[in-house]
N, C-alpha and C positions, 0 to 999 in steps of 0.2 A: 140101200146105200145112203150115208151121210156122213158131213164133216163133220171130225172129231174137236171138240174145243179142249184147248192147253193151256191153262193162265201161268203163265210166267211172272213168278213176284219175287218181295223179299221176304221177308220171315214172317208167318202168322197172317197174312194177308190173302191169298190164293184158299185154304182152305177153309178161313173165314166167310169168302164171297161164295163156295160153292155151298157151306151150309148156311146160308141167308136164302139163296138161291131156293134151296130145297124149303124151307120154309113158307115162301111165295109160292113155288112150283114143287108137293110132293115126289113127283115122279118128274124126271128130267126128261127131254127130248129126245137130247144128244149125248153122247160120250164127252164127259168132263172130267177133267184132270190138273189136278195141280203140280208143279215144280216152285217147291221153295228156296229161293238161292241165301243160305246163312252167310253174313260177314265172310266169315272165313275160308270161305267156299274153296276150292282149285277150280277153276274155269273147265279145265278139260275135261275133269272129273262129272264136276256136272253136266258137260255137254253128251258126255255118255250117256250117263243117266234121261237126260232129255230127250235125247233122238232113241232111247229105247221106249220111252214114254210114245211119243210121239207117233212109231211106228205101230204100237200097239191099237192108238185113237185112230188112225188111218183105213178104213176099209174099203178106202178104192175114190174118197175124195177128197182127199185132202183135208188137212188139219188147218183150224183157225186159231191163231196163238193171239193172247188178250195179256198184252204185256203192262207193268202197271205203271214204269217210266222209263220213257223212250230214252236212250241213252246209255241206260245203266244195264253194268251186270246182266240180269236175267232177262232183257229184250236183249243183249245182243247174243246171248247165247241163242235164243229162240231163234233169231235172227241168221244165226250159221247154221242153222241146220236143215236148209236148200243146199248149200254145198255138199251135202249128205245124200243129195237125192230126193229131200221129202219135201212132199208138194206140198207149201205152206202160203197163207195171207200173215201177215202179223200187224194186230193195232194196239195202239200204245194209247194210254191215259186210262188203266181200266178204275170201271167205277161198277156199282151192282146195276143201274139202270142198262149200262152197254151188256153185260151177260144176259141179264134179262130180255133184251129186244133178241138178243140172238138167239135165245131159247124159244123164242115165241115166234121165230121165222126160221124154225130146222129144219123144213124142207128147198131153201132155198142154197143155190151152188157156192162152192167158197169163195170169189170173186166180187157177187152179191151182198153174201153173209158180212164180210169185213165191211163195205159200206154201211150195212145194215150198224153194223156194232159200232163206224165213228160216230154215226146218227145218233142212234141209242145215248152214246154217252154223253154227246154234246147237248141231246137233246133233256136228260137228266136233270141239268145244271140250271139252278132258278135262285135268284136274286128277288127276294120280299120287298113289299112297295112301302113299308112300314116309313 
C-alpha cells in the first residue's frame, strides 16, 4: 500500500511537473496524477472528474493532493473532496523540488508525506549571494 499523489493545477503545469519528474526519477514511486483545471472550467464538473481521479490513486492510504496555489480553483476543488469521503492531505505552493522530496520518501504515511512535501518545496527555494 501507498499514498497516491494528485497535483491540482491550472493549465499545462501538473503534467509538465510529472514529466520533469520522470526525467529525474524514470520510474516513479508512487501513483501520480494530474488534474488540470482550464479557465473555463464548471467547478462541479471538475470536481467529478477529480474525486474519480482521486479514488482511482487511493489504495487504502490516502491521496496526497500537491495544489499549485492555495486559494484558487484547483486547490479548492482538491480541497472538497474530504467531503466526498476520501482520505486526503493537500499542500499548496507546488514546485518540482516538493514532488521530488515526495517521491523520494514514498514509503512514508500521508500525514508525514504532506510535511515531507511543505519541506521539499520550502526547502527548494534559494536566493544567489551574487
Amino acid at each position: 500500500m501507498s499514498v497516491g499523489v494528485l497535483l491540482m493545477t491550472h493549465e499545462a503545469v501538473g503534467k509538465a511537473l510529472i514529466s520533469a519528474a520522470h526525467h529525474v526519477m524514470p520510474k516513479l514511486p508512487l501513483r501520480v496524477a494530474a488534474v488540470e483545471v482550464p479557465p473555463e472550467a464548471d467547478p462541479d464538473v471538475m470536481r467529478t472528474l477529480t474525486a474519480h481521479h482521486a479514488r482511482e490513486l487511493d489504495q487504502g492510504d490516502g491521496v496526497l493532493i500537491l495544489a499549485d496555489l492555495y486559494g484558487a480553483t484547483p486547490c479548492n476543488i482538491g480541497l472538497s473532496l474530504s467531503a466526498l469521503g476520501i482520505h486526503l492531505r493537500c499542500v499548496s505552493g507546488l514546485n518540482l523540488p516538493m514532488l521530488l522530496r515526495v517521491l523520494n520518501y514514498a514509503e512514508k504515511p500521508l500525514d508525514e508525506l504532506a510535511q515531507i512535501a511543505a519541506s521539499g518545496g520550502r526547502g527548494g527555494i534559494f536566493i544567489d549571494h551574487a
